[in-house]
DRENDO-27811 format. One line per 2 residues: number of its first residue (from 1); their letters; for each residue z, x, y of C-alpha. Coordinates in Angstrom, 1 decimal. Layout:
<rs>
NUM> a> Z,X,Y | ...
</rs>
This chain:
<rs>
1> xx> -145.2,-74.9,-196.1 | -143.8,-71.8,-194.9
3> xx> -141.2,-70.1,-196.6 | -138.4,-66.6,-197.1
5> xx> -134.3,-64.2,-197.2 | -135.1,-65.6,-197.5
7> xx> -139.3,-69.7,-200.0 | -138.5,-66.7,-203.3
9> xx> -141.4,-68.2,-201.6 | -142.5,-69.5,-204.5
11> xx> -141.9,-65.3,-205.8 | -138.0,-65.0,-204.8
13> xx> -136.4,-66.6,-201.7 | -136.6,-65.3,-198.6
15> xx> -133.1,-65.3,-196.3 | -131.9,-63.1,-193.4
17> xx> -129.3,-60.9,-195.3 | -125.9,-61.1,-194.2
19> xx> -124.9,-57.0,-194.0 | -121.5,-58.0,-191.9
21> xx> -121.9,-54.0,-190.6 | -124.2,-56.0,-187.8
23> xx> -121.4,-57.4,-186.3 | -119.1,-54.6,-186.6
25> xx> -121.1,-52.0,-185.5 | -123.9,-51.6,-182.7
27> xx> -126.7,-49.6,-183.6 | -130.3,-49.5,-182.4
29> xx> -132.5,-51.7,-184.2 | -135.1,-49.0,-184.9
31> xx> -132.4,-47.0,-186.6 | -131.5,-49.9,-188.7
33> xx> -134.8,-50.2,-189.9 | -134.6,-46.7,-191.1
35> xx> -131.6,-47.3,-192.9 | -133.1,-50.4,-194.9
37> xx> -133.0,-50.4,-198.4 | -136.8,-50.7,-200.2
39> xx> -136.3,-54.4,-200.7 | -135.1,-55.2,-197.5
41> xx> -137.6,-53.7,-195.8 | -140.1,-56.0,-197.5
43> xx> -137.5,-58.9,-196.6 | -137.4,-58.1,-193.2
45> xx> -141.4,-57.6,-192.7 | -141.8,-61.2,-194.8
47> xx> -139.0,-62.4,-191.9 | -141.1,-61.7,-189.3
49> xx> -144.7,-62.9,-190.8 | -143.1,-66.1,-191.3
51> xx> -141.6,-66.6,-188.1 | -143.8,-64.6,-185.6
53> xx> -147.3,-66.5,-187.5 | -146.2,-70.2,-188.3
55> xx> -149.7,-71.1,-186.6 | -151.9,-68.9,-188.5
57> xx> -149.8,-69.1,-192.0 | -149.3,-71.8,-194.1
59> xx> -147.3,-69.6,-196.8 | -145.7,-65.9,-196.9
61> xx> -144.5,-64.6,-200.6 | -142.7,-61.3,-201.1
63> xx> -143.4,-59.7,-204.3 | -142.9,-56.4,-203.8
65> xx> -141.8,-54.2,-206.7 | -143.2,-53.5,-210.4
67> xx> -146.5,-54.8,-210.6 | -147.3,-55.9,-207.1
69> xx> -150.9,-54.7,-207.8 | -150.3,-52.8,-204.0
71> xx> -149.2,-56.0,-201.9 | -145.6,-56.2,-201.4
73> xx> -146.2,-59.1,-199.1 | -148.7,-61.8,-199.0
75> xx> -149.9,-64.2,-196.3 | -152.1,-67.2,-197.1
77> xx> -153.4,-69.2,-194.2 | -154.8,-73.3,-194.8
79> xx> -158.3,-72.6,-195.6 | -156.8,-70.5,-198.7
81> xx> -157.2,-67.3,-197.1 | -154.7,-64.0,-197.9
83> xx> -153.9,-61.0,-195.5 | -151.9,-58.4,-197.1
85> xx> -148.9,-56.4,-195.8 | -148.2,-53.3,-198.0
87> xx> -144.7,-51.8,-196.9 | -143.8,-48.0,-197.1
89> xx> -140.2,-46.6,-195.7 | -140.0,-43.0,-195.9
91> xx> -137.8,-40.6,-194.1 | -141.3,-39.0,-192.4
93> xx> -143.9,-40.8,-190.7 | -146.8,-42.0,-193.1
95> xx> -149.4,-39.3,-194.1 | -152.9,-39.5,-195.9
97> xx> -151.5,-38.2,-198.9 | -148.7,-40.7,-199.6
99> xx> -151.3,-43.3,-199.3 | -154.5,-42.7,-201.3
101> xx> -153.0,-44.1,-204.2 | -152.4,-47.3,-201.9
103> xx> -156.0,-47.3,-201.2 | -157.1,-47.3,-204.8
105> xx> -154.7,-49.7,-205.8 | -156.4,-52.0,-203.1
107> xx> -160.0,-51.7,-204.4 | -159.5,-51.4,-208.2
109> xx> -157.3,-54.7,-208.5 | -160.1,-56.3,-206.3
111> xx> -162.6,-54.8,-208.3 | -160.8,-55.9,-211.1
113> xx> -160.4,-59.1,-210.2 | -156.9,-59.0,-210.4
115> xx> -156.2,-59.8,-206.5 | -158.5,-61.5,-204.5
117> xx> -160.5,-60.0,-201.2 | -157.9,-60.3,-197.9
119> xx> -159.2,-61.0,-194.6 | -156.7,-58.3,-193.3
121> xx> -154.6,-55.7,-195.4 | -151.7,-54.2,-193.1
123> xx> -150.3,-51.2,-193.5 | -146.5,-50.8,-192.4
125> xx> -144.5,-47.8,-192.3 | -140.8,-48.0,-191.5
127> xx> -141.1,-44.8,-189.0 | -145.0,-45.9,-188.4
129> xx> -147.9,-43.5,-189.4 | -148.5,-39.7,-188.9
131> xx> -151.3,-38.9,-186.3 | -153.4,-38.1,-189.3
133> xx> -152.6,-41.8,-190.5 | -153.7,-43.2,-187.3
135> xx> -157.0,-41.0,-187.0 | -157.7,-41.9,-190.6
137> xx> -157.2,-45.6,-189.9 | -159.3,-45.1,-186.7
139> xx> -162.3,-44.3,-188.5 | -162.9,-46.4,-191.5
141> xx> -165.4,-44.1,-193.4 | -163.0,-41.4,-193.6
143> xx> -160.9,-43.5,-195.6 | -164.3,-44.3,-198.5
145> xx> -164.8,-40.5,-198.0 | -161.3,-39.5,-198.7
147> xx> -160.5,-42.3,-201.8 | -163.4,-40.9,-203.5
149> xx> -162.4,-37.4,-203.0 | -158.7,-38.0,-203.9
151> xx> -159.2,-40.4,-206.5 | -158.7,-37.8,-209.7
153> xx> -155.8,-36.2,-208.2 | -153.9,-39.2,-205.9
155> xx> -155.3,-42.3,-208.5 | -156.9,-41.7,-212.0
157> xx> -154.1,-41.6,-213.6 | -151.1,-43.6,-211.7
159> xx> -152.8,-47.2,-211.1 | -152.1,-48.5,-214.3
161> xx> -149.1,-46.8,-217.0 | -150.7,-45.0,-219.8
163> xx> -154.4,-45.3,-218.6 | -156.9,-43.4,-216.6
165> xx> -159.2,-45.0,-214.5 | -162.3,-42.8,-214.0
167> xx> -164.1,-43.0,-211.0 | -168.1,-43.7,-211.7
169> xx> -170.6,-46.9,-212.7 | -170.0,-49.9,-211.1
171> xx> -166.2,-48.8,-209.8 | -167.4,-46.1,-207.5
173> xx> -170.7,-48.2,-206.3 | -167.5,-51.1,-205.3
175> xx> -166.1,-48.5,-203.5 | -168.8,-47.0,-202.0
177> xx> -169.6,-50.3,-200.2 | -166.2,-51.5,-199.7
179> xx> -165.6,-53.2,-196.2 | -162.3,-50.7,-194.8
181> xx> -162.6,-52.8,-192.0 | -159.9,-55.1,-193.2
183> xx> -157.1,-52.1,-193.1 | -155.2,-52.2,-190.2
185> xx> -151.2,-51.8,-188.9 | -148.6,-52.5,-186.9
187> xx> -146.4,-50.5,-185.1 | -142.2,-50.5,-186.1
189> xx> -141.3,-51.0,-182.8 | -143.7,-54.1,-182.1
191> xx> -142.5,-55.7,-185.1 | -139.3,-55.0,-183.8
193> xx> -139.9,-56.4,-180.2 | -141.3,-59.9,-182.1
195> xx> -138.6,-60.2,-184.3 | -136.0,-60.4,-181.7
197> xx> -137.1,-63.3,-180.5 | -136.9,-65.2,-184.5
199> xx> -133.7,-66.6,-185.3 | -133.5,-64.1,-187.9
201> xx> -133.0,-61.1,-185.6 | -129.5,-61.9,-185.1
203> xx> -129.0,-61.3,-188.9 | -130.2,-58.2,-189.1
205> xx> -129.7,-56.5,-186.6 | -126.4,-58.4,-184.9
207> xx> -125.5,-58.6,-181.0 | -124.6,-61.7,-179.0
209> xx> -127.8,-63.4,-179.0 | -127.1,-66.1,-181.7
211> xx> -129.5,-69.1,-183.0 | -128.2,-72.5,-181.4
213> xx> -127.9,-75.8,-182.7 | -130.8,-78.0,-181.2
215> xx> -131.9,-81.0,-183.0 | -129.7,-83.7,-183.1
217> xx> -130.8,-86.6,-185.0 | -129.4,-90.1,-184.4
219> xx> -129.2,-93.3,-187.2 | -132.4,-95.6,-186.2
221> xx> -131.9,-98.9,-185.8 | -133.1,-99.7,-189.4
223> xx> -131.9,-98.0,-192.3 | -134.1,-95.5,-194.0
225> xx> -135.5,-95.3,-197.5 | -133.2,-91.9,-197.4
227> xx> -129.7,-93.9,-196.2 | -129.9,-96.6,-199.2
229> xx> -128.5,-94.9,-202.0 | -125.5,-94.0,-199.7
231> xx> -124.8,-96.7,-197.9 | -125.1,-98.7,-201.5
233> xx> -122.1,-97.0,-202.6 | -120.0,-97.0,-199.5
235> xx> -121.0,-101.3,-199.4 | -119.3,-101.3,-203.1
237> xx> -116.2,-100.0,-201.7 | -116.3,-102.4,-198.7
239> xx> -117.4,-105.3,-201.4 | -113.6,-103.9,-203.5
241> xx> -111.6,-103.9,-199.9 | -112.6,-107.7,-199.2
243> xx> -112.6,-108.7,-202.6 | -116.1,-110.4,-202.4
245> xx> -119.6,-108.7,-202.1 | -120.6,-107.5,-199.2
247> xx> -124.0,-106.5,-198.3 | -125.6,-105.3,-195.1
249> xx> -125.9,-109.0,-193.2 | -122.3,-109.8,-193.9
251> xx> -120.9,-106.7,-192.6 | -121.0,-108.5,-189.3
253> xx> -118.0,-110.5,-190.4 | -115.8,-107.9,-190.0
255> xx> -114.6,-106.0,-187.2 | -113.7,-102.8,-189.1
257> xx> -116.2,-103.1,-191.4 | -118.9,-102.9,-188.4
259> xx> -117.3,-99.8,-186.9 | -116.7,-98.3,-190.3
261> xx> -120.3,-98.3,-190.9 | -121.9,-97.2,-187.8
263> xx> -119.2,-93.9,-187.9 | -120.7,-93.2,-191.4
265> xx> -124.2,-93.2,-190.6 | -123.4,-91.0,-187.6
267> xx> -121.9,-88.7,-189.6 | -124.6,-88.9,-192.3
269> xx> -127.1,-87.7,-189.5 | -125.1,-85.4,-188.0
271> xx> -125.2,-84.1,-191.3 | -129.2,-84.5,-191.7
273> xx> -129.1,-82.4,-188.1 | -127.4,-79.3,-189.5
275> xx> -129.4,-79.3,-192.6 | -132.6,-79.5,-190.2
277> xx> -131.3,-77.0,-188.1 | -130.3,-74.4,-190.8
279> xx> -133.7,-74.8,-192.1 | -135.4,-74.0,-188.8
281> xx> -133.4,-71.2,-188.7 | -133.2,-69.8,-192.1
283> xx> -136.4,-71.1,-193.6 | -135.0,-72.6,-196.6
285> xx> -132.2,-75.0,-197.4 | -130.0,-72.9,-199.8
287> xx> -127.7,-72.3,-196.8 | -126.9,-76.0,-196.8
289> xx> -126.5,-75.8,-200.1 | -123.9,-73.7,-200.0
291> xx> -122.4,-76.3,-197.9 | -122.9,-79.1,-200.5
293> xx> -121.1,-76.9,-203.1 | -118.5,-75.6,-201.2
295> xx> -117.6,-79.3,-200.1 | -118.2,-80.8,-203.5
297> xx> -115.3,-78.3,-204.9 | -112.9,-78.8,-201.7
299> xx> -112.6,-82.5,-202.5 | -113.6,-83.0,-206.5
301> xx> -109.8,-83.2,-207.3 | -108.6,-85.3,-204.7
303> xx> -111.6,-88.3,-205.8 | -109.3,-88.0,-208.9
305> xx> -106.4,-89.5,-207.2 | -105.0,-93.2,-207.1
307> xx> -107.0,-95.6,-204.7 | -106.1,-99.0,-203.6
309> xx> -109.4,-99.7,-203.7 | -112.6,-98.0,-202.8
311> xx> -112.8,-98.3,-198.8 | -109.4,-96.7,-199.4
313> xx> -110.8,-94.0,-201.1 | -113.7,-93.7,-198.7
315> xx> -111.9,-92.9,-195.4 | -109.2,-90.9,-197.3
317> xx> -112.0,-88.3,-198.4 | -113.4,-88.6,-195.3
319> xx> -110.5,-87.4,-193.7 | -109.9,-84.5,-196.7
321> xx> -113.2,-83.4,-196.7 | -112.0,-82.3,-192.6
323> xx> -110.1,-79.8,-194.5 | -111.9,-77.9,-196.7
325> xx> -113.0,-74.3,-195.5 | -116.7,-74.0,-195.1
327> xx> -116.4,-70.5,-193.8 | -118.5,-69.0,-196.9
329> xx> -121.6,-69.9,-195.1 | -122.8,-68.3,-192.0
331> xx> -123.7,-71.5,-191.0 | -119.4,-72.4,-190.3
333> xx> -118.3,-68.4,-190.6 | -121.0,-66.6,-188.1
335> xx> -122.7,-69.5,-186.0 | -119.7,-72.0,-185.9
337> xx> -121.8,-75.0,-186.2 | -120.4,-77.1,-188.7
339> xx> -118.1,-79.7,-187.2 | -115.7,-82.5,-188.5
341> xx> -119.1,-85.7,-188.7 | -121.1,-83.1,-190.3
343> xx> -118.3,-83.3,-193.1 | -117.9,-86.1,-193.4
345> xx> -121.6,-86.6,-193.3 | -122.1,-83.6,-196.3
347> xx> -120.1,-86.1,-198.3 | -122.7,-89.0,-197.7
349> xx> -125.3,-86.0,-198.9 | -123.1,-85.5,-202.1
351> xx> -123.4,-89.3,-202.6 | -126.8,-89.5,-202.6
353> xx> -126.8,-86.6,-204.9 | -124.9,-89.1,-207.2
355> xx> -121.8,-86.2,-207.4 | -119.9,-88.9,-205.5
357> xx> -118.8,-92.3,-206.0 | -116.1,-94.4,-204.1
359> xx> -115.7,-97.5,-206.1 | -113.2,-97.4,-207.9
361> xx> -113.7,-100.6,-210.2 | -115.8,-98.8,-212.6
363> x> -113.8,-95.6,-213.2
</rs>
């Protein structure tokens, strides 16, 4: 399962964030990335491993921060396998001697067991490396040659707080075999060029290239294990409105009782459809969420009104919940895709998260 802004990813969640200064104001992406903060520079590099490597991913986790043993964001592919991406944004281009520490950090943890071995460990720089960088990276050996000559000065004594970590026995043997093969980078501006074409791009960097609304989900022709708990209350406050119970067979006895219920399974999955699509686009569900809540508190008090029964009370709410302001998600506020069935169908979501009842009987 891949995750982000945006999955914590099983670490912290991963989701495009919402910096409304996109919108207001253009400015080239590459300068945008220089302005990132430390921590969404790591957001926006897990962004685009999730989205530009679905296929070769099966989960992407930022932990960047105290204690990230030199990975600020991993990669694990289905077999089990981890490439790490270790994210530096300085006002210069990357240079040898920001880095050595890096190194060490990458082969003492191993060493140490701390971290497994990666297939891959990227290096990325916000303003991309230094030619000294690149020629380093260019010839592996240089970087065993130059760890072992930095370590005392760049390493001993800043891996781990209040220790040194001398370079000899069995540590400086690991190194000295160590396979460097597995460092590598990517260039800013190619990230940049692949995340444009995420849904994620339009978060963080604006102009008028928004994500669209493409799956639309209609009811199948037998109800789901997912519809029952629903539909179970909304057949209650049908059962109330005829005085006598009324199941799913003897809803054909009524004309408004037929049309009633096929207009709130619509709406349930035109509901089911934005969730799917916000999670497409955002990689999580915490934007629908948002939703959930937000509708929950638009229409708590009104459930708390007088009813003349609970099919009263059903398309009352279903007409209120038309009213409430969703605009505190960019799902309704940025991308405009929350219509009037999806609502109404949010409501059919809060049922099933037992946060809504409609008959009336029992309260």
């Amino acid at each position: 399962m891949i995750i982000t802004t945006f999955n914590l990813m099983k670490m912290g969640k991963i989701e495009p964030l919402a910096d409304q200064s996109v919108f207001e104001t253009v400015i080239p992406p590459l300068q945008r990335v220089k302005d990132f903060s430390d921590v969404a520079f790591e957001e926006f590099i897990a962004e685009w491993a999730v989205a530009c490597a679905k296929s070769k991913y099966k989960d992407v986790y930022r932990i960047g921060g105290a204690g990230d043993k030199g990975r600020d964001v991993i990669a694990e592919d289905e077999e089990g396998v981890f490439d790490y991406y270790q994210c530096k944004r300085y006002s210069v281009q990357l240079q040898p001697s920001q880095y050595w520490i890096e190194f060490g950090k990458l082969c003492y943890f191993i060493y140490n067991k701390d971290i497994p071995m990666p297939k891959k460990y990227y290096i990325i720089a916000s303003l991309d490396l230094s030619k000294k960088m690149r020629t380093l990276l260019e010839n592996k050996e240089n970087i065993r040659t130059g760890l072992i000559k930095e370590w005392d000065g760049k390493c001993s004594k800043n891996l781990i707080e209040k220790k040194t970590i001398t370079l000899s026995g069995d540590l400086l043997k690991f190194i000295q075999k160590f396979d460097f093969n597995i460092v590598d980078t990517y260039s800013i501006n190619t990230i940049i060029e692949e995340h444009r074409h995420t849904n994620y791009f339009y978060f963080r960097f604006g102009g008028n290239i928004k994500p669209k609304r493409n799956i639309k989900i209609e009811p199948s022709t037998d109800i789901e294990n997912t519809e029952r708990k629903y539909l179970k209350k909304i057949l209650i406050a049908y059962s109330e409105n005829k005085k006598e119970h009324i199941d799913v067979n003897k809803i054909n006895q009524y004309v408004d009782l037929i049309k009633d219920f096929s207009s709130r399974r619509q709406e349930y999955y035109s509901a089911e459809s934005l969730k799917r699509c916000i999670r497409d686009i955002f990689s999580s569900e915490s934007e629908f969420e948002i939703l959930k809540n937000e509708m929950y508190s638009g229409i708590s008090d009104f459930l708390q009104n007088d009813f003349k029964d609970g099919f009263d009370k059903l398309r009352k709410t279903m007409h209120e919940s038309t009213k409430v302001n969703l605009s505190i998600s960019r799902v309704d506020n940025d991308l405009h895709f929350v219509g009037n069935d999806d609502k109404k169908g949010i409501c059919h979501h809060l049922a099933n998260d037992d946060l809504v009842e409609w008959g009336t009987s029992n309260e």
